[in-house]
N, CA, C and O atoms as CSV, one atom per row, in Angstrom:
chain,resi,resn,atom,element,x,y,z
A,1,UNK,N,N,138.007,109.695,-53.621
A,1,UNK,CA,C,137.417,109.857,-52.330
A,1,UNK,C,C,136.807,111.234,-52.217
A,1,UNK,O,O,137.131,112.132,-52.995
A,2,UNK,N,N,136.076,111.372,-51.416
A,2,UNK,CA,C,135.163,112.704,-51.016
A,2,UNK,C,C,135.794,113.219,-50.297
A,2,UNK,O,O,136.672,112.764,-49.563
A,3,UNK,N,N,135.308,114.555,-50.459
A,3,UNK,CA,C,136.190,115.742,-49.609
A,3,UNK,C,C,136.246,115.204,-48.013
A,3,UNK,O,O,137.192,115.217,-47.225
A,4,UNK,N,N,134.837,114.718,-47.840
A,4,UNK,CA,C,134.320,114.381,-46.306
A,4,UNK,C,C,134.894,113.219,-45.647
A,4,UNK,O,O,134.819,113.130,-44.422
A,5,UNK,N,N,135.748,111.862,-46.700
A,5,UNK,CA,C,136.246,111.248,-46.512
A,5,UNK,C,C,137.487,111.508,-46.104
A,5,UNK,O,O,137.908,110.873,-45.138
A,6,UNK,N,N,138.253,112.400,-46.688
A,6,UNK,CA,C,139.687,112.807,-46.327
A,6,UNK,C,C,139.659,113.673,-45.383
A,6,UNK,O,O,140.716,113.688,-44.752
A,7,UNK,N,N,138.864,114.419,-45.015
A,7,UNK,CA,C,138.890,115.133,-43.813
A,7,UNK,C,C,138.595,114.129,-42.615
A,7,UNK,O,O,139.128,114.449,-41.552
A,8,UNK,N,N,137.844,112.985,-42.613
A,8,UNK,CA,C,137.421,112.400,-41.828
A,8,UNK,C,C,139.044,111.424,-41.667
A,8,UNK,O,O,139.678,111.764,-40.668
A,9,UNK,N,N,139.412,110.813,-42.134
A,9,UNK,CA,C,140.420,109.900,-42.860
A,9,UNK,C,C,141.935,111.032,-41.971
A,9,UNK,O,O,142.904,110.548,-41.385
A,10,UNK,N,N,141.698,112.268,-42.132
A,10,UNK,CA,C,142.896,113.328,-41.345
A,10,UNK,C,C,142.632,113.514,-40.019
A,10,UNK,O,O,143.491,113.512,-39.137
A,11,UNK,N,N,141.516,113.668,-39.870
A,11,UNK,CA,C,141.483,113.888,-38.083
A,11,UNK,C,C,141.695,112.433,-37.422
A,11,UNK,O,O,142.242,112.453,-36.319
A,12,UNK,N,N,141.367,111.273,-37.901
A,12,UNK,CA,C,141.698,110.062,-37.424
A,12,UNK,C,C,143.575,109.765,-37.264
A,12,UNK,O,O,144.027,109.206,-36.265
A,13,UNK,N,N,144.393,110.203,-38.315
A,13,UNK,CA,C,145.365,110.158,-38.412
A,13,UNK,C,C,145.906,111.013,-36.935
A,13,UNK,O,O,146.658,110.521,-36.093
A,14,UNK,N,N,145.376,112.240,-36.895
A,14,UNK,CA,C,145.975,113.270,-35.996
A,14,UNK,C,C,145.298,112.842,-34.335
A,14,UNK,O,O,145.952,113.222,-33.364
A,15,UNK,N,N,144.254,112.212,-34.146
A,15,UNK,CA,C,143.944,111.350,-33.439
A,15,UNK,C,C,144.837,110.337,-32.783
A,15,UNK,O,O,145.224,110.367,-31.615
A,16,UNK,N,N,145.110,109.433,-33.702
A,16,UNK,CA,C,146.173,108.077,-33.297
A,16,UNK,C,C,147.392,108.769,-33.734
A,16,UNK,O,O,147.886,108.513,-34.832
A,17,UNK,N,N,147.956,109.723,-32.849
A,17,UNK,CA,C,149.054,110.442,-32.953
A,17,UNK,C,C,150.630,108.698,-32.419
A,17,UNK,O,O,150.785,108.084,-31.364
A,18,UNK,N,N,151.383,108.586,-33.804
A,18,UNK,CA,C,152.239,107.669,-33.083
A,18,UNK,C,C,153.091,108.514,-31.687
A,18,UNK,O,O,153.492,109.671,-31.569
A,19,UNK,N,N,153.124,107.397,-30.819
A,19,UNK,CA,C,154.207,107.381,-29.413
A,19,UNK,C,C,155.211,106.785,-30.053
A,19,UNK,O,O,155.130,105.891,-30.896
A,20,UNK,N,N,156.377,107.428,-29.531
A,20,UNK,CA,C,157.902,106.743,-29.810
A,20,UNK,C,C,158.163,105.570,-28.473
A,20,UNK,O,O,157.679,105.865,-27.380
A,21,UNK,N,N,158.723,104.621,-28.580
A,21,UNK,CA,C,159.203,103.911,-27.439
A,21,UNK,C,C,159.390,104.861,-26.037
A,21,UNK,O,O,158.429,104.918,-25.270
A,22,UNK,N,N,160.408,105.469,-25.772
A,22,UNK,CA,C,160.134,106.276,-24.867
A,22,UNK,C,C,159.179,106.958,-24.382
A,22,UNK,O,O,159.179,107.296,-23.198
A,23,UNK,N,N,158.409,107.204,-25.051
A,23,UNK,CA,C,156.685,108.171,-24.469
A,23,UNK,C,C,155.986,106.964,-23.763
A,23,UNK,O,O,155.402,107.089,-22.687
A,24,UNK,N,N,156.090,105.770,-24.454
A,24,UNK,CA,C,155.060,104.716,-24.382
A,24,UNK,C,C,155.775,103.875,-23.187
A,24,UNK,O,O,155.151,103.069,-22.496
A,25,UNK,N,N,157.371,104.203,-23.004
A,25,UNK,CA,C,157.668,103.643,-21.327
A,25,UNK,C,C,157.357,104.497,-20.692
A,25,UNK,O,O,156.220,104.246,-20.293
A,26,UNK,N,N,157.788,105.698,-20.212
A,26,UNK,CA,C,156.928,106.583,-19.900
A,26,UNK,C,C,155.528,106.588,-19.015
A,26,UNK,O,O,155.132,106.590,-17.849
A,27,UNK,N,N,155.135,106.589,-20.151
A,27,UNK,CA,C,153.635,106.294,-19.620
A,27,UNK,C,C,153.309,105.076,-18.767
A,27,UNK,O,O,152.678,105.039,-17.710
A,28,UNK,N,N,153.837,104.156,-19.408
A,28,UNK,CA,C,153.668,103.055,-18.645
A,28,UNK,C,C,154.490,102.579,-17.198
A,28,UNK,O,O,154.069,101.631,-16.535
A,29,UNK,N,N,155.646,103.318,-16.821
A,29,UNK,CA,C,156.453,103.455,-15.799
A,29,UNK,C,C,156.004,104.256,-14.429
A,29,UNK,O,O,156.302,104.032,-13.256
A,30,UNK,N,N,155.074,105.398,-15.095
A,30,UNK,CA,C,153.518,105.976,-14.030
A,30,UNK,C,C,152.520,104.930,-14.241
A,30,UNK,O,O,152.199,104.491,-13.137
A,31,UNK,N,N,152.079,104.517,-14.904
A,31,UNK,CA,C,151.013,103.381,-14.491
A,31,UNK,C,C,151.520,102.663,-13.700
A,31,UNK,O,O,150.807,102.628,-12.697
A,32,UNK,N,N,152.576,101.920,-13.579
A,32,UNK,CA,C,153.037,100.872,-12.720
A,32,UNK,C,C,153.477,101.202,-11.362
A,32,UNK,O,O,153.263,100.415,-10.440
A,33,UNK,N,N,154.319,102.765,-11.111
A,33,UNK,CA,C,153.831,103.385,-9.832
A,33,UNK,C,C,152.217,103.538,-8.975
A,33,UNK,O,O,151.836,103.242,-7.842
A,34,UNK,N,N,151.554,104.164,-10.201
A,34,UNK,CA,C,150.015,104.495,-9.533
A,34,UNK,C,C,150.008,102.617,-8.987
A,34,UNK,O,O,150.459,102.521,-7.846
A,35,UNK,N,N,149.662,101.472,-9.498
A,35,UNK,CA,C,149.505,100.745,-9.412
A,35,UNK,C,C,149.985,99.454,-7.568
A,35,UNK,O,O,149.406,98.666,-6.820
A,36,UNK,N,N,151.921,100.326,-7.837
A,36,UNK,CA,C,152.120,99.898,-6.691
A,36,UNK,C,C,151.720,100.677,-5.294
A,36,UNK,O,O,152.012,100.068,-4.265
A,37,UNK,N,N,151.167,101.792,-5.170
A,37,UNK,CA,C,150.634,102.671,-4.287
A,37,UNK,C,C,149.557,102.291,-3.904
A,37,UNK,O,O,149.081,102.424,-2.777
A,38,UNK,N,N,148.727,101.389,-5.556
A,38,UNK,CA,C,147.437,101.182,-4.606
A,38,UNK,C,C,147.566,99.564,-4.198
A,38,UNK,O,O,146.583,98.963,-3.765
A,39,UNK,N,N,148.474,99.107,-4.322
A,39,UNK,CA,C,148.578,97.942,-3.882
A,39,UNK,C,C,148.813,97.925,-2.177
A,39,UNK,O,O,148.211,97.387,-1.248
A,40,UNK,N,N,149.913,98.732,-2.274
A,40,UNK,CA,C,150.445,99.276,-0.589
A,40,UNK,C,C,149.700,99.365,-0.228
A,40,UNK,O,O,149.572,98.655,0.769
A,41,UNK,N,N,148.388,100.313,-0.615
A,41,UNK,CA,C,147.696,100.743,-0.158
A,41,UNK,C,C,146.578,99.453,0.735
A,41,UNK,O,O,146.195,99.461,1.905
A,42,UNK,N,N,146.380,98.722,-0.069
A,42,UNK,CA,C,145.682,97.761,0.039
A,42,UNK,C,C,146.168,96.740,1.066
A,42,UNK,O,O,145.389,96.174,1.833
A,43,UNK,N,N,147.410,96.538,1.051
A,43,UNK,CA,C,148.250,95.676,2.233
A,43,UNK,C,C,148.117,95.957,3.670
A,43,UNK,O,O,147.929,95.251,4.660
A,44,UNK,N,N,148.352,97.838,3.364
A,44,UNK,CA,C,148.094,98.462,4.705
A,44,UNK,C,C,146.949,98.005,5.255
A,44,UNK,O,O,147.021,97.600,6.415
A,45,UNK,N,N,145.877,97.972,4.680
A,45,UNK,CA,C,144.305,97.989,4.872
A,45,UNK,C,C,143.837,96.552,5.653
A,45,UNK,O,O,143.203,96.247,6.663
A,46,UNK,N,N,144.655,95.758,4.381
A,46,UNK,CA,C,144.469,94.541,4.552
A,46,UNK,C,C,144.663,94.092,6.074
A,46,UNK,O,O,143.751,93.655,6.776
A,47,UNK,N,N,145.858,94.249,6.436
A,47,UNK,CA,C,146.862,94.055,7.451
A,47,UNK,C,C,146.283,95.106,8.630
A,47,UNK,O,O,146.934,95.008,9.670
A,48,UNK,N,N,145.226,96.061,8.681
A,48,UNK,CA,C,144.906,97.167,9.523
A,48,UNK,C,C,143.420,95.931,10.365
A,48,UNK,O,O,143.153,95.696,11.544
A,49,UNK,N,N,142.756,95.399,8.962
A,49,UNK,CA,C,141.557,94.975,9.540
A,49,UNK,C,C,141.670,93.302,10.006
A,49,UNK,O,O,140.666,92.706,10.396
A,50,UNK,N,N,142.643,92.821,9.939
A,50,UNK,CA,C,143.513,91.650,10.200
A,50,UNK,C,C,143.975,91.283,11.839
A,50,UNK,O,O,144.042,90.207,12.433
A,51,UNK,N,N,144.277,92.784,12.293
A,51,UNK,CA,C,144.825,93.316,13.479
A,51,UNK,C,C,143.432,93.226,14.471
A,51,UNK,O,O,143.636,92.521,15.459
A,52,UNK,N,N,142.384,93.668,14.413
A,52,UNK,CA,C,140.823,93.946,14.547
A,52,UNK,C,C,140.454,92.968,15.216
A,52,UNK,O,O,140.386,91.824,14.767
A,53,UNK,N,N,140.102,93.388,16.655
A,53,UNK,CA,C,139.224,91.632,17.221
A,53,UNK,C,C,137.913,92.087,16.984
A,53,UNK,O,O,137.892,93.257,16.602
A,54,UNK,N,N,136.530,91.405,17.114
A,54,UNK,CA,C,134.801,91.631,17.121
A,54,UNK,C,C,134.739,92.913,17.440
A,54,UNK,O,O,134.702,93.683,16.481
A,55,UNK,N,N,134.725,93.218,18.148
A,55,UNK,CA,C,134.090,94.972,18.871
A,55,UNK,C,C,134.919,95.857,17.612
A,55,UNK,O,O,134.214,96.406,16.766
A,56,UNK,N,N,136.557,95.988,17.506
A,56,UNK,CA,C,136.954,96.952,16.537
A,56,UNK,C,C,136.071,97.106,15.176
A,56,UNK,O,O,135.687,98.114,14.583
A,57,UNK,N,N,135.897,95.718,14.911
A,57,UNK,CA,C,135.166,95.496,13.175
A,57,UNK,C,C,134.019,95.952,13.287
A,57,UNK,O,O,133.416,96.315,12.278
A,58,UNK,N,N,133.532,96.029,14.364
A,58,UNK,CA,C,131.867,96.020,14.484
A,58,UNK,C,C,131.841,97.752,14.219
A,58,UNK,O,O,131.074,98.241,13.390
A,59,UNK,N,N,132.770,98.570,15.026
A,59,UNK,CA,C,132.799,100.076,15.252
A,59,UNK,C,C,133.498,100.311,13.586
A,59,UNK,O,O,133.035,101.361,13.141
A,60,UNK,N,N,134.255,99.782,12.786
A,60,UNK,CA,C,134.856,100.028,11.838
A,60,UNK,C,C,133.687,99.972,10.474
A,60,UNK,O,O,133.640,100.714,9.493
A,61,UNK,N,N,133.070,99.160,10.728
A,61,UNK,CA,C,131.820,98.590,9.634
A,61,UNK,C,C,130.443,99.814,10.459
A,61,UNK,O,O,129.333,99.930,9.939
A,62,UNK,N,N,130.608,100.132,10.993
A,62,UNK,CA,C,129.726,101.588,11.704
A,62,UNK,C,C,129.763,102.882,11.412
A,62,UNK,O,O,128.839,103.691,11.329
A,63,UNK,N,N,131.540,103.086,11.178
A,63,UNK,CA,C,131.742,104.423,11.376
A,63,UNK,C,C,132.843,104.801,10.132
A,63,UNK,O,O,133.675,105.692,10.304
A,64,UNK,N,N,132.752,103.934,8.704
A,64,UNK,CA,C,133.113,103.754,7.559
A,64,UNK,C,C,132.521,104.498,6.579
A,64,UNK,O,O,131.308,104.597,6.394
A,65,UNK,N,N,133.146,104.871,6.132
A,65,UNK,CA,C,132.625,106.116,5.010
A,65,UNK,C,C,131.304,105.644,4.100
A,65,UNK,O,O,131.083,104.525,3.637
A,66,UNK,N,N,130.529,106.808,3.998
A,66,UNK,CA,C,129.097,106.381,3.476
A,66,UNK,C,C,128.880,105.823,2.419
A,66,UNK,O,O,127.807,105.282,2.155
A,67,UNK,N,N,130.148,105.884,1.441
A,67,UNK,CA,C,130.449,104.999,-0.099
A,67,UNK,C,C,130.670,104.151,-0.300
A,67,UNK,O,O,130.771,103.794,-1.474
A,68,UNK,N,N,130.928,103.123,0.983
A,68,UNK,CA,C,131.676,102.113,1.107
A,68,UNK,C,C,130.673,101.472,2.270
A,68,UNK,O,O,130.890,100.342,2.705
A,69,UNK,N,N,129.508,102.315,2.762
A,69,UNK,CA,C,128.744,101.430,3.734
A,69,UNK,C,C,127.205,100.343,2.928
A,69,UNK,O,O,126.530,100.870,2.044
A,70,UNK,N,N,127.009,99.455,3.221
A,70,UNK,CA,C,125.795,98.826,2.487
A,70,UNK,C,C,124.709,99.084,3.181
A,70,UNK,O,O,124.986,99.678,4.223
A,71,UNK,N,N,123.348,98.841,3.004
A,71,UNK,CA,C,121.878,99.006,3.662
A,71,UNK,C,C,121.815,98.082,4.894
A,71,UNK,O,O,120.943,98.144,5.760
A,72,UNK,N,N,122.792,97.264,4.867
A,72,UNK,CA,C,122.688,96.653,6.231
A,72,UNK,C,C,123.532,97.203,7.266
A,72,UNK,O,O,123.063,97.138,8.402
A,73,UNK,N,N,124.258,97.538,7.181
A,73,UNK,CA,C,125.488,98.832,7.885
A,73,UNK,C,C,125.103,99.869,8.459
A,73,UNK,O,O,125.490,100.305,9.543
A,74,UNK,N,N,123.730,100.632,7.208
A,74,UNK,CA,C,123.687,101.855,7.606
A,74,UNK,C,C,122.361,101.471,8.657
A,74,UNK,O,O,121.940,102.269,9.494
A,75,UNK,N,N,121.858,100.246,8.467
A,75,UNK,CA,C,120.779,100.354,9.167
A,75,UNK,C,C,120.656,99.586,10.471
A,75,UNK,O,O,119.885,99.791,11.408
A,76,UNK,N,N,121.572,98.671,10.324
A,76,UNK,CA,C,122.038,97.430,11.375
A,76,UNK,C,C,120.878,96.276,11.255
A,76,UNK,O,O,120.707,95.370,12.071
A,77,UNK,N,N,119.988,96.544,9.854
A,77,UNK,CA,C,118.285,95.456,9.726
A,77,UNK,C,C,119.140,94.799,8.880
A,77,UNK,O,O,120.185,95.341,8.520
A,78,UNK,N,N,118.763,93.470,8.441
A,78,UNK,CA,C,118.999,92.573,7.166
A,78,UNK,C,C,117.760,92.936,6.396
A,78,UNK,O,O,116.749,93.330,6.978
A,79,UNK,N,N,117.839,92.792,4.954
A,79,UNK,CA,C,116.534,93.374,4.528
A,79,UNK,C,C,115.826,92.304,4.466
A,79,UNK,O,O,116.418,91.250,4.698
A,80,UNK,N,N,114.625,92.263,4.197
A,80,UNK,CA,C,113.875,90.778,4.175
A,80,UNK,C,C,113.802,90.118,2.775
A,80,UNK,O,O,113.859,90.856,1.791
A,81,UNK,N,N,113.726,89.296,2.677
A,81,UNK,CA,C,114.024,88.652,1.436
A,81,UNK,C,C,112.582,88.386,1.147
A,81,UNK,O,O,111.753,88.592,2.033
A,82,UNK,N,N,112.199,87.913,-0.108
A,82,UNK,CA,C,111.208,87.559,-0.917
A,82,UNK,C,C,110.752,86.103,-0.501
A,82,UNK,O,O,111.457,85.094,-0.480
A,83,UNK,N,N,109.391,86.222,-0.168
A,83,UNK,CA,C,109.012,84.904,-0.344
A,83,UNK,C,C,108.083,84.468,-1.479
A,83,UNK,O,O,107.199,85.059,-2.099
A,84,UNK,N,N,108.631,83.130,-1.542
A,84,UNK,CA,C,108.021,82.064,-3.088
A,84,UNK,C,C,106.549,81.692,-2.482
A,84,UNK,O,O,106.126,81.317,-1.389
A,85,UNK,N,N,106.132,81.914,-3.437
A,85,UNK,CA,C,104.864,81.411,-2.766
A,85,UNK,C,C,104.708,79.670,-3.556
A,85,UNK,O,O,105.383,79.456,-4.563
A,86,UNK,N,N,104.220,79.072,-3.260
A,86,UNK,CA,C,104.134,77.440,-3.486
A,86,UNK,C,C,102.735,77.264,-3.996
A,86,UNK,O,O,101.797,77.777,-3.385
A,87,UNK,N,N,102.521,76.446,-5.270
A,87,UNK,CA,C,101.702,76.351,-5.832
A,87,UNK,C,C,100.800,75.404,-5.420
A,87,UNK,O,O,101.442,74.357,-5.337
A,88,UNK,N,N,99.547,75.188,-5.087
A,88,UNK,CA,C,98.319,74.330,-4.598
A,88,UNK,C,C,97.806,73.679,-5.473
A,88,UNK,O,O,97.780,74.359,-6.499
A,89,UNK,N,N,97.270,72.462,-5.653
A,89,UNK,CA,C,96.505,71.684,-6.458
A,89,UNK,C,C,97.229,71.110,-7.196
A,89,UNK,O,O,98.409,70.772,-7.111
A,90,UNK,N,N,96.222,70.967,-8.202
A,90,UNK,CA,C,96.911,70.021,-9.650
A,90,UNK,C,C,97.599,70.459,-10.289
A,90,UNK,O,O,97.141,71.342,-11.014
A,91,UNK,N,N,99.069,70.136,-10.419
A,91,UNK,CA,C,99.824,70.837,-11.144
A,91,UNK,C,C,99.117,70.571,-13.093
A,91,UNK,O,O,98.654,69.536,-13.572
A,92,UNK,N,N,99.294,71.847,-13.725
A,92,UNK,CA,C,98.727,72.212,-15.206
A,92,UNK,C,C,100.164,71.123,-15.827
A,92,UNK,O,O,101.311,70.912,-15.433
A,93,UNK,N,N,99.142,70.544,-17.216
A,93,UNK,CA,C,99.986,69.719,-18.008
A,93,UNK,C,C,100.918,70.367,-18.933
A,93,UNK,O,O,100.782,71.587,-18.837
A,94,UNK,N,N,101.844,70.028,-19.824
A,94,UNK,CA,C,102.598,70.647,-20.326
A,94,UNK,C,C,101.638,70.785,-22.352
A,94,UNK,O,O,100.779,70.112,-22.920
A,95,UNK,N,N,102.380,71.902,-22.696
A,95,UNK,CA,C,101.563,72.364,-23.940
A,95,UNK,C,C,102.064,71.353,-24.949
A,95,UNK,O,O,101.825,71.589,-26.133
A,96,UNK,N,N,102.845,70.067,-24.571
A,96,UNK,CA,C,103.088,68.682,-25.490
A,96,UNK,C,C,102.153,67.876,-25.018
A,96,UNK,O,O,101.215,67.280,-25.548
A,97,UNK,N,N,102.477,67.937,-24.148
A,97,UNK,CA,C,101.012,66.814,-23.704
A,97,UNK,C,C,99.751,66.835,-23.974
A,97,UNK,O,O,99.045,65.826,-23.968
A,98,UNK,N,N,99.227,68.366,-24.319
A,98,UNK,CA,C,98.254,68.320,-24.455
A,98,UNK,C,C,97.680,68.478,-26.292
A,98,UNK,O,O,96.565,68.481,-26.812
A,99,UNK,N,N,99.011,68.587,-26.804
A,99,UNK,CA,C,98.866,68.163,-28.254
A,99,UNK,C,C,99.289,67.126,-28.441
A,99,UNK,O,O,99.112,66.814,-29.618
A,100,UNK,N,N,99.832,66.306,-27.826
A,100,UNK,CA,C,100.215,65.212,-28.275
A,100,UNK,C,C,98.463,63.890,-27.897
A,100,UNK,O,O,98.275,62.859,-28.542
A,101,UNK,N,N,97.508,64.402,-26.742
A,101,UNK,CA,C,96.607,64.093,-27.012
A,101,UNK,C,C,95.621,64.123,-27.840
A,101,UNK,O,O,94.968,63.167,-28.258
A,102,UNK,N,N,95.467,65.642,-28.169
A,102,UNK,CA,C,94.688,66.106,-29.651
A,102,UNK,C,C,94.972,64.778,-30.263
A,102,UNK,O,O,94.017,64.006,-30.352
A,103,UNK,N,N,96.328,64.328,-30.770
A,103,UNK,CA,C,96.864,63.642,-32.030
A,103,UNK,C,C,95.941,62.840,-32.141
A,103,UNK,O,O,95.125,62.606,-33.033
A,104,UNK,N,N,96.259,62.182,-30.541
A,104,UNK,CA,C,95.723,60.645,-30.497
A,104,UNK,C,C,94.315,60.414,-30.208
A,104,UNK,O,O,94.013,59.228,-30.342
A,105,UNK,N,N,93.355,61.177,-29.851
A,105,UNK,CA,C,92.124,61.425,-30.151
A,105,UNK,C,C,91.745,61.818,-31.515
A,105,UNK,O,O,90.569,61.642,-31.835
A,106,UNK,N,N,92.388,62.216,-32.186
A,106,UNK,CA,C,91.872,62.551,-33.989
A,106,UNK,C,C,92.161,61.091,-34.204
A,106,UNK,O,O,91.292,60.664,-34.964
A,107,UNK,N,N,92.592,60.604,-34.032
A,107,UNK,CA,C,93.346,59.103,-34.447
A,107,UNK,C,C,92.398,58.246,-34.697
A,107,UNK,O,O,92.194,57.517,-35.667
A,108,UNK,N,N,91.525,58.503,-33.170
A,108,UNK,CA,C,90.621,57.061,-32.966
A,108,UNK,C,C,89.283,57.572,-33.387
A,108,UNK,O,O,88.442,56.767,-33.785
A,109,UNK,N,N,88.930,59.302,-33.310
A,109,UNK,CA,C,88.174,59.608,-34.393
A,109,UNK,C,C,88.023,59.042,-35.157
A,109,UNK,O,O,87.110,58.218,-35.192
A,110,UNK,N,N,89.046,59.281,-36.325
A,110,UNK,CA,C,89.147,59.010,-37.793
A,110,UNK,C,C,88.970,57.309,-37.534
A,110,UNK,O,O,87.876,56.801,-37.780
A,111,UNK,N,N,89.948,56.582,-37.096
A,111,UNK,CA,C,89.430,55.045,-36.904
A,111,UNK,C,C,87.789,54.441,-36.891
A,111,UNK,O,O,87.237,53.593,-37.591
A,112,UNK,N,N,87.317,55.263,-35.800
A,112,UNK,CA,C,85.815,54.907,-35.122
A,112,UNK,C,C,85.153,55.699,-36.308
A,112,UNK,O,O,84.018,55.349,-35.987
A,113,UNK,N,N,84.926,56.520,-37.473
A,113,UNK,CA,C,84.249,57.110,-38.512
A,113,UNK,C,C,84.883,56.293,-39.573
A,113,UNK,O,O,84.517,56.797,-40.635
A,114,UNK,N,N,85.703,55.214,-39.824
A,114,UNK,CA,C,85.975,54.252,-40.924
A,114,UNK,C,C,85.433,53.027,-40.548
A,114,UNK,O,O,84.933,52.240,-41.352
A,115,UNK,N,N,85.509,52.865,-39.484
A,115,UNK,CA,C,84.540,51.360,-38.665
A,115,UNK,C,C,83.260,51.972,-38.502
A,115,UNK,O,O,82.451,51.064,-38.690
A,116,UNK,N,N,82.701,52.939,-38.273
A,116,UNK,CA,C,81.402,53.060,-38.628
A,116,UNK,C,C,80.081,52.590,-40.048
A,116,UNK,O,O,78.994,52.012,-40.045
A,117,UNK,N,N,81.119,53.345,-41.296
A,117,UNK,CA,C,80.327,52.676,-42.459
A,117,UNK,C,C,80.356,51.077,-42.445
A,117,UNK,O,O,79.248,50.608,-42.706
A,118,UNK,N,N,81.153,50.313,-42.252
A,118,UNK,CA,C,81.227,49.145,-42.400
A,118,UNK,C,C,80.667,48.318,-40.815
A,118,UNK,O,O,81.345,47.360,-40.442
A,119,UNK,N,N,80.027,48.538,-40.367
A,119,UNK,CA,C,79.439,47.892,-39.390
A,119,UNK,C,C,77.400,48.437,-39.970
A,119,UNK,O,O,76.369,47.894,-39.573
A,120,UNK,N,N,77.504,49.402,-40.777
A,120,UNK,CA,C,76.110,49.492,-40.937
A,120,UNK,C,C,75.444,48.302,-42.530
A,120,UNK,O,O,74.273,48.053,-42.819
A,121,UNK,N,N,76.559,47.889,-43.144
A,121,UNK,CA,C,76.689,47.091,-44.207
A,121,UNK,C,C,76.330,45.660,-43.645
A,121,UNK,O,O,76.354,44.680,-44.389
């Protein structure tokens, strides 16, 4: 192996440093706190806007932090949506159809130029 390989090959090692069981509960025993906090968190919330008749929600969806407000919130407009415009006339044939006529016009070509010599006989 190359020098550049084993150096590369060592910092990977010192990288994926092993965790012993304990480090790795640990760690994972704060994840599962952070986790139930934001759950609470979420119940509270849940259960805050639950409580809420029309007028509260209306002032709550108003006066809601600017990260969390949408373009219809901040503006009280719906935005306008796109209109389709609808196509007029003859609708265009499809690019089979219109080779699949070629075919059948070479067809009767070639037919009507083999019945030709033999009708001048």
């Amino acid at each position: 192996m190359s020098v550049a390989r084993q150096a590369k090959n060592k910092k990977r090692k010192e990288q994926n440093e092993v965790l012993t069981w304990q480090q790795k509960k640990m760690i994972m025993d704060e994840e599962e706190e952070l986790i139930k906090r934001e759950v609470e968190e979420l119940n509270t919330w849940a259960n805050m806007i639950e409580a809420m008749d029309d007028n509260q929600l209306r002032e709550y969806i108003k006066n809601r932090p600017e990260d969390m407000q949408t373009s219809t919130a901040k503006t009280g407009k719906v935005a306008p949506t796109k209109r389709v415009r609808k196509s007029t006339g003859k609708p265009k044939g499809s690019t089979y159809s219109r080779g699949l006529l070629a075919v059948v016009m070479k067809y009767h070509k070639e037919e009507d130029d083999e019945e030709a010599p033999k009708k001048k006989n």
